[in-house]
PDB file of the backbone (N, CA, C, O) and the ligand in Angstrom, with CONECT records:
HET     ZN  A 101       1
ATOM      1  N   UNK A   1       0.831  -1.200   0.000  1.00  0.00           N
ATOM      2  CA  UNK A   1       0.000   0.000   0.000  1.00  0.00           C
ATOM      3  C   UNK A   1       0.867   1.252   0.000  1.00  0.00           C
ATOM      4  O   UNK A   1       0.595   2.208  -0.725  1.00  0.00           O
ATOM      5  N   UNK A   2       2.009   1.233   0.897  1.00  0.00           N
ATOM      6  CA  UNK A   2       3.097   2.294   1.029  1.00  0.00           C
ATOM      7  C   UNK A   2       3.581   3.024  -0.339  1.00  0.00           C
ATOM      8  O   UNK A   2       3.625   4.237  -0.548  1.00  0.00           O
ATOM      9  N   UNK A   3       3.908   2.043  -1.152  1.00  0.00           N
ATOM     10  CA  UNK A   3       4.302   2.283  -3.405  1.00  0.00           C
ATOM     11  C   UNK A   3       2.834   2.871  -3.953  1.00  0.00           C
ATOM     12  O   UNK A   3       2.821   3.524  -4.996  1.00  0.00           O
ATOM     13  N   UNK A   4       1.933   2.685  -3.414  1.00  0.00           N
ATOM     14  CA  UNK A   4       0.612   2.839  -3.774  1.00  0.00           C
ATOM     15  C   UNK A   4       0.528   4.457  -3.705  1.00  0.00           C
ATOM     16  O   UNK A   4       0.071   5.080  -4.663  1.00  0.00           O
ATOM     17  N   UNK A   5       0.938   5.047  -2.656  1.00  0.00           N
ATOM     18  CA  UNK A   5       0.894   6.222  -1.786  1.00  0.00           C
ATOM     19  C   UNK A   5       1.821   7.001  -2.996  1.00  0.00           C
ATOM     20  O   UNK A   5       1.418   7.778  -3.862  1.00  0.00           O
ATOM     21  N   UNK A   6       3.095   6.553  -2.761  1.00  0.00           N
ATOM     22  CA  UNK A   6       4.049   6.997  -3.294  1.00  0.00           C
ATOM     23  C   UNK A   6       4.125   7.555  -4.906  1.00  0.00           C
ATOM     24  O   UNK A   6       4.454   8.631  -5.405  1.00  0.00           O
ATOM     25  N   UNK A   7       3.665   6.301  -5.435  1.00  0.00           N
ATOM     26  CA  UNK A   7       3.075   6.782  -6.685  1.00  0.00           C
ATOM     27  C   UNK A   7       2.181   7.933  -7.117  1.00  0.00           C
ATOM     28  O   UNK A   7       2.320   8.784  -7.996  1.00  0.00           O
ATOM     29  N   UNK A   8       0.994   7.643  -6.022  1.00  0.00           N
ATOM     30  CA  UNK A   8       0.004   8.923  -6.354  1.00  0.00           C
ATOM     31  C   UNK A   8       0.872   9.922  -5.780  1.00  0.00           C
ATOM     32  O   UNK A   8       0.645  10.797  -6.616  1.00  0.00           O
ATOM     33  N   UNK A   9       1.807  10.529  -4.878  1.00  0.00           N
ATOM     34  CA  UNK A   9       2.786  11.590  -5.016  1.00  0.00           C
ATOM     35  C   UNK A   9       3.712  12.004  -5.797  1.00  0.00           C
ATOM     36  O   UNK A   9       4.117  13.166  -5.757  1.00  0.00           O
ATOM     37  N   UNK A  10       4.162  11.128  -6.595  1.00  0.00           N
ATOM     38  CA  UNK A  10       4.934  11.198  -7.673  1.00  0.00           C
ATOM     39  C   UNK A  10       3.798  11.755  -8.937  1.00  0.00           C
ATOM     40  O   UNK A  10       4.051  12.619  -9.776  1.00  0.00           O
ATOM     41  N   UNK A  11       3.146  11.368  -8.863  1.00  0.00           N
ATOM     42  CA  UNK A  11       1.671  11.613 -10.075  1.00  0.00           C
ATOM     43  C   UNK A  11       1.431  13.180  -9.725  1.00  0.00           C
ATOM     44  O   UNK A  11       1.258  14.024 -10.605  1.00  0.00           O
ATOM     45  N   UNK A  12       1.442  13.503  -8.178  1.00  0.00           N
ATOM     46  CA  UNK A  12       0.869  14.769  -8.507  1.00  0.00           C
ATOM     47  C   UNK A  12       2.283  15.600  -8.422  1.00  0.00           C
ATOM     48  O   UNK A  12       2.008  16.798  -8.495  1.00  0.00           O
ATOM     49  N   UNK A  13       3.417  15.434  -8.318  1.00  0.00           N
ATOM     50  CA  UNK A  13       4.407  16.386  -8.271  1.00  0.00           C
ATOM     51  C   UNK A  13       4.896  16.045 -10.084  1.00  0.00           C
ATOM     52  O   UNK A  13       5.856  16.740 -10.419  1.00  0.00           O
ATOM     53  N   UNK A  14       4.526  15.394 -10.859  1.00  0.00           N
ATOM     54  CA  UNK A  14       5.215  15.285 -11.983  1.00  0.00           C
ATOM     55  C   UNK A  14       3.752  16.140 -12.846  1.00  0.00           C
ATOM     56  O   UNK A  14       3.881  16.389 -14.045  1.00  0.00           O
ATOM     57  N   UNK A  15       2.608  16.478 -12.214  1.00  0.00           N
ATOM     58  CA  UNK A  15       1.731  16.952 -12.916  1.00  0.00           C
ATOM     59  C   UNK A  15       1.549  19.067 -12.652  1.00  0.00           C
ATOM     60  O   UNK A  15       1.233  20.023 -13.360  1.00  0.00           O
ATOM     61  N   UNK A  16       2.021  18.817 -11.086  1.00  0.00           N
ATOM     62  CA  UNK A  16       2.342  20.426 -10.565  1.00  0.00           C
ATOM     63  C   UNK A  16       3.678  20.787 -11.869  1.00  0.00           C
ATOM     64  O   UNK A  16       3.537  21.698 -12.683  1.00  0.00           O
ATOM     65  N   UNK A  17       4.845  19.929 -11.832  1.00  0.00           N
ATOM     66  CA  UNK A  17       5.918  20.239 -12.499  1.00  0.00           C
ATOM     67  C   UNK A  17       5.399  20.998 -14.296  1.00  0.00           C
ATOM     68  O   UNK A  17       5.828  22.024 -14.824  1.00  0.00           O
ATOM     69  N   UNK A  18       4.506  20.137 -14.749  1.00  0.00           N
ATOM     70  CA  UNK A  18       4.210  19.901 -15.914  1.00  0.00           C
ATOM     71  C   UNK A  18       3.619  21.625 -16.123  1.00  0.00           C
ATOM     72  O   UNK A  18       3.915  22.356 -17.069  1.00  0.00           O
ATOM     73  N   UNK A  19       2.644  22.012 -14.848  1.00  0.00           N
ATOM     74  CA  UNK A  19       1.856  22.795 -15.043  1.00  0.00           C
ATOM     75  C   UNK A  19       2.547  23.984 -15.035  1.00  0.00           C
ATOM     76  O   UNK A  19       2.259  24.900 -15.805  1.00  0.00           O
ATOM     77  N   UNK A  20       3.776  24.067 -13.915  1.00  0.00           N
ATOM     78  CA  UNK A  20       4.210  25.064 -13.674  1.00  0.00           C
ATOM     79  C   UNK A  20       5.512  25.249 -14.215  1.00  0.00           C
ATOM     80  O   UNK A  20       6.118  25.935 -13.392  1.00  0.00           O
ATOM     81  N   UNK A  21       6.235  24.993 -15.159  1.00  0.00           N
ATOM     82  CA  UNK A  21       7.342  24.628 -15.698  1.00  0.00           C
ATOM     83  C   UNK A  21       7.514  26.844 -16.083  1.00  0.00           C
ATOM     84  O   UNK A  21       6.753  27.629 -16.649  1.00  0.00           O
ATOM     85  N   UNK A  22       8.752  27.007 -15.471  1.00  0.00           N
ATOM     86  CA  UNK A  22       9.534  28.353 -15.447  1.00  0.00           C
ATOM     87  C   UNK A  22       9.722  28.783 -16.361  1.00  0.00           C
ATOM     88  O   UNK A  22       9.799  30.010 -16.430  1.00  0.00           O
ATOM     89  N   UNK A  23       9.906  27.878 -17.647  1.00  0.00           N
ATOM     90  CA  UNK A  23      10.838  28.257 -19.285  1.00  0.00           C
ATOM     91  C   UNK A  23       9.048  27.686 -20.372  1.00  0.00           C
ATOM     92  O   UNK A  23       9.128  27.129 -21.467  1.00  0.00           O
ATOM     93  N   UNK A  24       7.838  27.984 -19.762  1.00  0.00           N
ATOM     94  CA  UNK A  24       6.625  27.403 -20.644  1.00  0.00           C
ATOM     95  C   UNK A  24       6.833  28.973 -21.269  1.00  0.00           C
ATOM     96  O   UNK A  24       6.523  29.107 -22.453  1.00  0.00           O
ATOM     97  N   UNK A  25       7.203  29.847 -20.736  1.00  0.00           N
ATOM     98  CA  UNK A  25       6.515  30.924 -21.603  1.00  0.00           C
ATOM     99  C   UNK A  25       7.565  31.368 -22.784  1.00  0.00           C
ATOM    100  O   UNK A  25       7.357  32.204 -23.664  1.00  0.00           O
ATOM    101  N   UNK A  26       8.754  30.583 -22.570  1.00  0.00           N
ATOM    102  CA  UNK A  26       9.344  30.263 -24.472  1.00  0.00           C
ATOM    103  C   UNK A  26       9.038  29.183 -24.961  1.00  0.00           C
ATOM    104  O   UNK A  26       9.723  28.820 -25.918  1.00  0.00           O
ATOM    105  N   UNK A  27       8.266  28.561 -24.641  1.00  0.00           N
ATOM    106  CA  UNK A  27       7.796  27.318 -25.812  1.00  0.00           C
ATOM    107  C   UNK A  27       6.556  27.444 -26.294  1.00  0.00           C
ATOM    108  O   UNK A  27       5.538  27.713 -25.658  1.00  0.00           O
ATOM    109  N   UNK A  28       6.686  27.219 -27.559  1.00  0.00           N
ATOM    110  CA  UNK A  28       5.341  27.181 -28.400  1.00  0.00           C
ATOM    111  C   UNK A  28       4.293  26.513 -27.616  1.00  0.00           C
ATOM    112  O   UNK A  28       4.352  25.916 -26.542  1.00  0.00           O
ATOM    113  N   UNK A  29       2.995  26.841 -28.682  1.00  0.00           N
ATOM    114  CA  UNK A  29       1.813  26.170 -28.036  1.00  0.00           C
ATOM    115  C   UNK A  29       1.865  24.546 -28.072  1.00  0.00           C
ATOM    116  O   UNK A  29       1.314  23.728 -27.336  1.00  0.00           O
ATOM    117  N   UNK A  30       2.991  24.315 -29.539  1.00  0.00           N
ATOM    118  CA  UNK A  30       2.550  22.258 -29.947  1.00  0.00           C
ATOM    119  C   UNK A  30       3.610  22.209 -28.886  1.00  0.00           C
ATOM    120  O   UNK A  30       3.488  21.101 -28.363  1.00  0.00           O
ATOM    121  N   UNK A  31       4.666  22.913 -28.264  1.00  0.00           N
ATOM    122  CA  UNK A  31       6.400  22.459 -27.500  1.00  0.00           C
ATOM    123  C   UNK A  31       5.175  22.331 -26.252  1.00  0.00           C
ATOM    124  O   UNK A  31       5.259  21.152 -25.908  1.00  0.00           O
ATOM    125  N   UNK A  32       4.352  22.826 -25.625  1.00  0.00           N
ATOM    126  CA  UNK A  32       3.776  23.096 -24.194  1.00  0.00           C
ATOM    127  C   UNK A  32       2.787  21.792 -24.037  1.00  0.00           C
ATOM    128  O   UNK A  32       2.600  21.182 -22.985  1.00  0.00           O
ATOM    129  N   UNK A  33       2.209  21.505 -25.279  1.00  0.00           N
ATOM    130  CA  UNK A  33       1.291  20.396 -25.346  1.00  0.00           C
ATOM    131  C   UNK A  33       2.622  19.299 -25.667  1.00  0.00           C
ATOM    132  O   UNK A  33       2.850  19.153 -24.466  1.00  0.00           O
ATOM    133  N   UNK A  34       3.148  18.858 -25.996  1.00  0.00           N
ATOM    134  CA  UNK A  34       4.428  17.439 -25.850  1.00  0.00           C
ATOM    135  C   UNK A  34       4.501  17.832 -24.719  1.00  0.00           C
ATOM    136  O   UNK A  34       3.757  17.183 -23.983  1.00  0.00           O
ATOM    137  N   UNK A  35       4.923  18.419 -24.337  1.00  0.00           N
ATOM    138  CA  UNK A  35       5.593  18.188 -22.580  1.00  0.00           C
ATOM    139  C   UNK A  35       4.293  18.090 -21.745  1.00  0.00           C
ATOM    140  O   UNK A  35       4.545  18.090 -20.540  1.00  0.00           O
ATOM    141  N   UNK A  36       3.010  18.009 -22.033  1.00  0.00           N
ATOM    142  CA  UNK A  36       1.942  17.932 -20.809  1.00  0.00           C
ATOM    143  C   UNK A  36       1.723  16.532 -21.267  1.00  0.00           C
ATOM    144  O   UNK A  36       1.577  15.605 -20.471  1.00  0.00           O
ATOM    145  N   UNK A  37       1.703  16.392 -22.551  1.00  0.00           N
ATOM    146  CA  UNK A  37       1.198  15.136 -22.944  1.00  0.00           C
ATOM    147  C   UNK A  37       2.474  13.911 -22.764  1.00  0.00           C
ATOM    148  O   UNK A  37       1.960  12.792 -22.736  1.00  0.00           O
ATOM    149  N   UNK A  38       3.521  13.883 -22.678  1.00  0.00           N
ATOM    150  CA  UNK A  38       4.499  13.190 -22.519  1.00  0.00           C
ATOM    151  C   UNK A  38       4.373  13.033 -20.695  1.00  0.00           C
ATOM    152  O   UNK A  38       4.475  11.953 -20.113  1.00  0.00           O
ATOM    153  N   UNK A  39       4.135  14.355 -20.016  1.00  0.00           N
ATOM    154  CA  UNK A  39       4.131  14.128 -18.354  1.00  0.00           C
ATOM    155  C   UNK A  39       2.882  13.239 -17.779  1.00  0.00           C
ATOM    156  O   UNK A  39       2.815  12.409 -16.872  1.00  0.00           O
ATOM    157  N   UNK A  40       1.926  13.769 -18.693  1.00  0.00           N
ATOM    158  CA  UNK A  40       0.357  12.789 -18.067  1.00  0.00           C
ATOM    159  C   UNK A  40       0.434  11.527 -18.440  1.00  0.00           C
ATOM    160  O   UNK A  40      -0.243  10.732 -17.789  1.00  0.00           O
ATOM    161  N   UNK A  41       1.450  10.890 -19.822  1.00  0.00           N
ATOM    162  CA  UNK A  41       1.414   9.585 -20.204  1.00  0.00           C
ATOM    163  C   UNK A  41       2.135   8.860 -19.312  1.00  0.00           C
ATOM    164  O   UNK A  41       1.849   7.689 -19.063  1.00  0.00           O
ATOM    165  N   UNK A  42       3.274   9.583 -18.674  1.00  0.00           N
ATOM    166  CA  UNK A  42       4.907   9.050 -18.005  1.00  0.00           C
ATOM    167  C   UNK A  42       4.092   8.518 -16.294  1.00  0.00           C
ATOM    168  O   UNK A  42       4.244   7.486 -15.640  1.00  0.00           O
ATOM    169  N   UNK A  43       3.000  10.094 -15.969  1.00  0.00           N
ATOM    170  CA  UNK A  43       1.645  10.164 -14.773  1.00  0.00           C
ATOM    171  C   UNK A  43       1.340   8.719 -14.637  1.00  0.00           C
ATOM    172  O   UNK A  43       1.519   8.042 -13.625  1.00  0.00           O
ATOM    173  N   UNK A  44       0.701   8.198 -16.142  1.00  0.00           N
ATOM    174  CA  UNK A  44      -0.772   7.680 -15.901  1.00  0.00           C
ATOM    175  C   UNK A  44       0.184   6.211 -15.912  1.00  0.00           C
ATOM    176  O   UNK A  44      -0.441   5.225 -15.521  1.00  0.00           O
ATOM    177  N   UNK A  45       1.491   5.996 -16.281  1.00  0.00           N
ATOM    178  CA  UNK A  45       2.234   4.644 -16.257  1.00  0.00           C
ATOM    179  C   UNK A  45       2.469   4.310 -15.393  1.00  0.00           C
ATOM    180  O   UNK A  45       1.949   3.255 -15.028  1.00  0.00           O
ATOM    181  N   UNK A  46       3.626   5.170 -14.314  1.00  0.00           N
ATOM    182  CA  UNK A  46       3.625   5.342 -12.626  1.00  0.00           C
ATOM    183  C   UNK A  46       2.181   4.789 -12.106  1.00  0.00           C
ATOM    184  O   UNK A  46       2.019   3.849 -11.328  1.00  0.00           O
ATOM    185  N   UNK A  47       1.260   5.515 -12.661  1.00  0.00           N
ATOM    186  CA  UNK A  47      -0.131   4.754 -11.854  1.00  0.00           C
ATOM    187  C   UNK A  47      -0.352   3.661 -11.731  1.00  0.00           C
ATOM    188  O   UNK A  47      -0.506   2.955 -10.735  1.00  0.00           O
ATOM    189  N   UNK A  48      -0.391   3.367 -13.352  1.00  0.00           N
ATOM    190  CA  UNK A  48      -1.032   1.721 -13.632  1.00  0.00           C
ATOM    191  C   UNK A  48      -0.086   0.676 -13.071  1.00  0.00           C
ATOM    192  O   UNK A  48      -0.473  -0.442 -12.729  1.00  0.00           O
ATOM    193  N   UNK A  49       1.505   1.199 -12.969  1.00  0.00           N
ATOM    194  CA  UNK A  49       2.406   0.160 -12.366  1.00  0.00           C
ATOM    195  C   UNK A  49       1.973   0.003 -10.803  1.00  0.00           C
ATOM    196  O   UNK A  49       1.606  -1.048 -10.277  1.00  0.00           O
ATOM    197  N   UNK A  50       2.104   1.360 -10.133  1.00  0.00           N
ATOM    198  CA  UNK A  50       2.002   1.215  -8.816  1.00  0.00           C
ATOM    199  C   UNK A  50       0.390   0.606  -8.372  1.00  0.00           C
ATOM    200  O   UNK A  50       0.124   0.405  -7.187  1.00  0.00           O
ATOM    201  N   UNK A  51      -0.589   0.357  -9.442  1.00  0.00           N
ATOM    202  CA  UNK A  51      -1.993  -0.155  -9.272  1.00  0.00           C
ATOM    203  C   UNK A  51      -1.756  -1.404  -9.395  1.00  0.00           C
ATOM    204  O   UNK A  51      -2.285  -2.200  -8.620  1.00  0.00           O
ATOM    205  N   UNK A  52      -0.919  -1.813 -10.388  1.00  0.00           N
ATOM    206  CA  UNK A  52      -0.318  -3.302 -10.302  1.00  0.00           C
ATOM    207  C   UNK A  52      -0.051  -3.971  -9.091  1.00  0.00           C
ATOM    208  O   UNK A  52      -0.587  -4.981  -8.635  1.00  0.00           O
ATOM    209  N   UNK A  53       1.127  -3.054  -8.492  1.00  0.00           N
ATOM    210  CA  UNK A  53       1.743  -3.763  -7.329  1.00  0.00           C
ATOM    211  C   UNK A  53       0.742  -3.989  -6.035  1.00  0.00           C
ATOM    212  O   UNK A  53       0.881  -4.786  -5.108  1.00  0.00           O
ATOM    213  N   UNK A  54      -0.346  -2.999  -6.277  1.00  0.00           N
ATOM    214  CA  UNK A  54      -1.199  -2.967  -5.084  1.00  0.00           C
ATOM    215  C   UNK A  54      -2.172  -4.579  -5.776  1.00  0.00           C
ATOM    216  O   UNK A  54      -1.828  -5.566  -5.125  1.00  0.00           O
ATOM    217  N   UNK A  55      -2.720  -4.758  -6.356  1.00  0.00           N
ATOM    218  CA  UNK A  55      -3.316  -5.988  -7.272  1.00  0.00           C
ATOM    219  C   UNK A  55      -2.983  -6.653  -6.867  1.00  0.00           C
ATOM    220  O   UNK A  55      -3.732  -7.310  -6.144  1.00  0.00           O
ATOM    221  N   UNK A  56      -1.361  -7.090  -7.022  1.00  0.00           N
ATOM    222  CA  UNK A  56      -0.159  -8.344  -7.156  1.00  0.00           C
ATOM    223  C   UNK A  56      -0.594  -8.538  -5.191  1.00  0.00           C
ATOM    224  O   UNK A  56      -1.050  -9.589  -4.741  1.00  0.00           O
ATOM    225  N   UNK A  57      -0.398  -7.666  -4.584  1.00  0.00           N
ATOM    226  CA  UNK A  57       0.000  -7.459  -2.991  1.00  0.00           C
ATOM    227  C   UNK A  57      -1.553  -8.270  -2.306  1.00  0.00           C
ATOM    228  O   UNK A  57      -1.680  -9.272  -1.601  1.00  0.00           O
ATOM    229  N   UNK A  58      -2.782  -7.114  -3.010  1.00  0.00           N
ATOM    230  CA  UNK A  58      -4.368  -7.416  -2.247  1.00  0.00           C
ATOM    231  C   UNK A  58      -4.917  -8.396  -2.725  1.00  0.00           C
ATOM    232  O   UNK A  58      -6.014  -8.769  -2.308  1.00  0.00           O
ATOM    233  N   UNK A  59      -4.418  -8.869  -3.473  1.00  0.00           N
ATOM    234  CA  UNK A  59      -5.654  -9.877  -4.452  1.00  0.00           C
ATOM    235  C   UNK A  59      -4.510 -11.091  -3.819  1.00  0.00           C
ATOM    236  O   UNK A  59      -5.000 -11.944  -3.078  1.00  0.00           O
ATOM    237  N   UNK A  60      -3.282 -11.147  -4.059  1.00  0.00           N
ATOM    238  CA  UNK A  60      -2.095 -12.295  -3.703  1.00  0.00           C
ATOM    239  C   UNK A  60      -2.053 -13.197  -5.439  1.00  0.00           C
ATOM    240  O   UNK A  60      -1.878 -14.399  -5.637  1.00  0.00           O
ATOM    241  N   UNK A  61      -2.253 -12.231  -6.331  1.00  0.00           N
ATOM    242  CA  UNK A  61      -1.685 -12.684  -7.340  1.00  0.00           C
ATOM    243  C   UNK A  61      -0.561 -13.245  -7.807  1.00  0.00           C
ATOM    244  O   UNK A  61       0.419 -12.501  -7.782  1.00  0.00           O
ATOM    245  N   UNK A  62      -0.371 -14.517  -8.300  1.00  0.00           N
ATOM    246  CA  UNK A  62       1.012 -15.390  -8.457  1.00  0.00           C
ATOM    247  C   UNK A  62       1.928 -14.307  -9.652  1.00  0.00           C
ATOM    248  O   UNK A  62       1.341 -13.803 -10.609  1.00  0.00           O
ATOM    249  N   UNK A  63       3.024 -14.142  -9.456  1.00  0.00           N
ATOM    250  CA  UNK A  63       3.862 -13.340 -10.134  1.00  0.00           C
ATOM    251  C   UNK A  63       5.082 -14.652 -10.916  1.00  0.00           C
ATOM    252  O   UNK A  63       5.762 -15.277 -10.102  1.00  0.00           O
ATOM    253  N   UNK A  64       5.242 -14.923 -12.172  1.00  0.00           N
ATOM    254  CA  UNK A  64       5.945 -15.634 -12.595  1.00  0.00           C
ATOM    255  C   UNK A  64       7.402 -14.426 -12.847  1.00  0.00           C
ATOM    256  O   UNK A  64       7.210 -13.504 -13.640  1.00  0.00           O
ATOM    257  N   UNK A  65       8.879 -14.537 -12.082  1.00  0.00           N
ATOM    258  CA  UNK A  65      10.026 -13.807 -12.437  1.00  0.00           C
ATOM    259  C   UNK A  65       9.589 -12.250 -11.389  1.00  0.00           C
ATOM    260  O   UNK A  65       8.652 -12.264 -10.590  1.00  0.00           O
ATOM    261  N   UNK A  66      10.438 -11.080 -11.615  1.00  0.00           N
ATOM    262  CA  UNK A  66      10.284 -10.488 -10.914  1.00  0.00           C
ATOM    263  C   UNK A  66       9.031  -9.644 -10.717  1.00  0.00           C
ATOM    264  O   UNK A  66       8.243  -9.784 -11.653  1.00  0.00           O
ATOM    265  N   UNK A  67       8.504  -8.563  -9.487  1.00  0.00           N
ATOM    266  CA  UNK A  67       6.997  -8.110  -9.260  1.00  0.00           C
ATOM    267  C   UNK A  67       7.498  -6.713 -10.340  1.00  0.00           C
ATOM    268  O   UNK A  67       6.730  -6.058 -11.045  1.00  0.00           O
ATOM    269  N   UNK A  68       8.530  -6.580 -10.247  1.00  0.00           N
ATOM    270  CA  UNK A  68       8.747  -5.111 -10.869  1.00  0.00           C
ATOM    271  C   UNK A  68       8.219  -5.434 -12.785  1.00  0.00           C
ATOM    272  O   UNK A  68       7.392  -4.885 -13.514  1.00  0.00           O
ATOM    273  N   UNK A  69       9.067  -6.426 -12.962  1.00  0.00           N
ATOM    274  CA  UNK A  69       8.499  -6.456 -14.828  1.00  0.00           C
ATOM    275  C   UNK A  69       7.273  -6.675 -14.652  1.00  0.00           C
ATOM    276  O   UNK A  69       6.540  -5.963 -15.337  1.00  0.00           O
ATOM    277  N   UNK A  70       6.647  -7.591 -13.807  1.00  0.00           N
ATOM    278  CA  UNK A  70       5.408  -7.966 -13.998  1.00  0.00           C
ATOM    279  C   UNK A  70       4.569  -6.529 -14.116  1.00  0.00           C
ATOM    280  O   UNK A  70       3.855  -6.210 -15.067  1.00  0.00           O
ATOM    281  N   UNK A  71       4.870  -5.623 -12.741  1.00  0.00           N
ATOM    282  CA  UNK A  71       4.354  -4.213 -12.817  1.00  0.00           C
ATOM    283  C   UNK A  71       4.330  -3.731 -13.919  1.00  0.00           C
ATOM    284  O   UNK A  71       3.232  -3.681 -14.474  1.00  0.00           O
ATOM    285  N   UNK A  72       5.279  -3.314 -14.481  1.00  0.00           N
ATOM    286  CA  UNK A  72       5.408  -2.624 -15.693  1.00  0.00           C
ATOM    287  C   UNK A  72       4.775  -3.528 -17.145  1.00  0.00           C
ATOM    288  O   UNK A  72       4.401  -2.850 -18.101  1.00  0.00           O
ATOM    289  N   UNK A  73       4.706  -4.784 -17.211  1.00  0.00           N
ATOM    290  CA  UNK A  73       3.634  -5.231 -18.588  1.00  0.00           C
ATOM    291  C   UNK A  73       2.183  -4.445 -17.814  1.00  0.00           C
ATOM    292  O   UNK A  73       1.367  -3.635 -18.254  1.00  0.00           O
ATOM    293  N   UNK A  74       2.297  -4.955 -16.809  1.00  0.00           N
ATOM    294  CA  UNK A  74       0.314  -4.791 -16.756  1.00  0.00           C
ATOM    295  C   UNK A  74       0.356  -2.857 -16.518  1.00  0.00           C
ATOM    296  O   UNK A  74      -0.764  -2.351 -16.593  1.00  0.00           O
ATOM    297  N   UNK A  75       0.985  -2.325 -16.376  1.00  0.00           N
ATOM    298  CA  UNK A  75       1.275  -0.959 -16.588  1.00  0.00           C
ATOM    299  C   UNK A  75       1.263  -0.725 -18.265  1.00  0.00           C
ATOM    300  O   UNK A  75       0.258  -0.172 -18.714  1.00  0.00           O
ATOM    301  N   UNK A  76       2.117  -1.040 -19.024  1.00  0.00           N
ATOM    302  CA  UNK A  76       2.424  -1.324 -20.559  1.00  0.00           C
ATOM    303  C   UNK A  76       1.030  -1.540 -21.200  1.00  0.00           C
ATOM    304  O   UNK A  76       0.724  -0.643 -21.985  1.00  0.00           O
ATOM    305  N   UNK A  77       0.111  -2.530 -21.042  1.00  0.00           N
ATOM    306  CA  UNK A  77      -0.725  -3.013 -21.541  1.00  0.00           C
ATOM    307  C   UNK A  77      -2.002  -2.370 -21.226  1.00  0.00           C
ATOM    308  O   UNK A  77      -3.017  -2.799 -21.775  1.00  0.00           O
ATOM    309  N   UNK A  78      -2.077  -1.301 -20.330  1.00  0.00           N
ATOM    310  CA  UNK A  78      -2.766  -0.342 -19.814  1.00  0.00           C
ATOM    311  C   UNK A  78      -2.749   0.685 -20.396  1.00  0.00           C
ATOM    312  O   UNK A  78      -3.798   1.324 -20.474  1.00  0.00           O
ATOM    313  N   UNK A  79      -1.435   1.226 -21.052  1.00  0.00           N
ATOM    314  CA  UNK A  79      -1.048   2.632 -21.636  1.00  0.00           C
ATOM    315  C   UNK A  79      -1.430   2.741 -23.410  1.00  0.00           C
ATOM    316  O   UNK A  79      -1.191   3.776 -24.031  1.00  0.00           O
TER     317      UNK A  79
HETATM  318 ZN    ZN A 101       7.384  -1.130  -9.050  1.00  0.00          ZN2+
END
Protein backbone atom coordinates (compact mmCIF):
# COMPACT_ATOMS: atom_id res chain seq x y z
CA UNK A 1 0.00 0.00 0.00
CA UNK A 2 3.10 2.29 1.03
CA UNK A 3 4.30 2.28 -3.41
CA UNK A 4 0.61 2.84 -3.77
CA UNK A 5 0.89 6.22 -1.79
CA UNK A 6 4.05 7.00 -3.29
CA UNK A 7 3.07 6.78 -6.69
CA UNK A 8 0.00 8.92 -6.35
CA UNK A 9 2.79 11.59 -5.02
CA UNK A 10 4.93 11.20 -7.67
CA UNK A 11 1.67 11.61 -10.07
CA UNK A 12 0.87 14.77 -8.51
CA UNK A 13 4.41 16.39 -8.27
CA UNK A 14 5.22 15.28 -11.98
CA UNK A 15 1.73 16.95 -12.92
CA UNK A 16 2.34 20.43 -10.56
CA UNK A 17 5.92 20.24 -12.50
CA UNK A 18 4.21 19.90 -15.91
CA UNK A 19 1.86 22.79 -15.04
CA UNK A 20 4.21 25.06 -13.67
CA UNK A 21 7.34 24.63 -15.70
CA UNK A 22 9.53 28.35 -15.45
CA UNK A 23 10.84 28.26 -19.28
CA UNK A 24 6.62 27.40 -20.64
CA UNK A 25 6.51 30.92 -21.60
CA UNK A 26 9.34 30.26 -24.47
CA UNK A 27 7.80 27.32 -25.81
CA UNK A 28 5.34 27.18 -28.40
CA UNK A 29 1.81 26.17 -28.04
CA UNK A 30 2.55 22.26 -29.95
CA UNK A 31 6.40 22.46 -27.50
CA UNK A 32 3.78 23.10 -24.19
CA UNK A 33 1.29 20.40 -25.35
CA UNK A 34 4.43 17.44 -25.85
CA UNK A 35 5.59 18.19 -22.58
CA UNK A 36 1.94 17.93 -20.81
CA UNK A 37 1.20 15.14 -22.94
CA UNK A 38 4.50 13.19 -22.52
CA UNK A 39 4.13 14.13 -18.35
CA UNK A 40 0.36 12.79 -18.07
CA UNK A 41 1.41 9.59 -20.20
CA UNK A 42 4.91 9.05 -18.01
CA UNK A 43 1.65 10.16 -14.77
CA UNK A 44 -0.77 7.68 -15.90
CA UNK A 45 2.23 4.64 -16.26
CA UNK A 46 3.63 5.34 -12.63
CA UNK A 47 -0.13 4.75 -11.85
CA UNK A 48 -1.03 1.72 -13.63
CA UNK A 49 2.41 0.16 -12.37
CA UNK A 50 2.00 1.22 -8.82
CA UNK A 51 -1.99 -0.15 -9.27
CA UNK A 52 -0.32 -3.30 -10.30
CA UNK A 53 1.74 -3.76 -7.33
CA UNK A 54 -1.20 -2.97 -5.08
CA UNK A 55 -3.32 -5.99 -7.27
CA UNK A 56 -0.16 -8.34 -7.16
CA UNK A 57 0.00 -7.46 -2.99
CA UNK A 58 -4.37 -7.42 -2.25
CA UNK A 59 -5.65 -9.88 -4.45
CA UNK A 60 -2.09 -12.29 -3.70
CA UNK A 61 -1.68 -12.68 -7.34
CA UNK A 62 1.01 -15.39 -8.46
CA UNK A 63 3.86 -13.34 -10.13
CA UNK A 64 5.95 -15.63 -12.60
CA UNK A 65 10.03 -13.81 -12.44
CA UNK A 66 10.28 -10.49 -10.91
CA UNK A 67 7.00 -8.11 -9.26
CA UNK A 68 8.75 -5.11 -10.87
CA UNK A 69 8.50 -6.46 -14.83
CA UNK A 70 5.41 -7.97 -14.00
CA UNK A 71 4.35 -4.21 -12.82
CA UNK A 72 5.41 -2.62 -15.69
CA UNK A 73 3.63 -5.23 -18.59
CA UNK A 74 0.31 -4.79 -16.76
CA UNK A 75 1.27 -0.96 -16.59
CA UNK A 76 2.42 -1.32 -20.56
CA UNK A 77 -0.73 -3.01 -21.54
CA UNK A 78 -2.77 -0.34 -19.81
CA UNK A 79 -1.05 2.63 -21.64
ZN1 LIG B 1 7.38 -1.13 -9.05
Amino acid sequence: MRTFYRGIVLLIGLCAMALQGTAAAELSKKERAEIRRFAANNSLFVLYHEIAHLLVDQLNLPVLGREEDAADNMATGLC
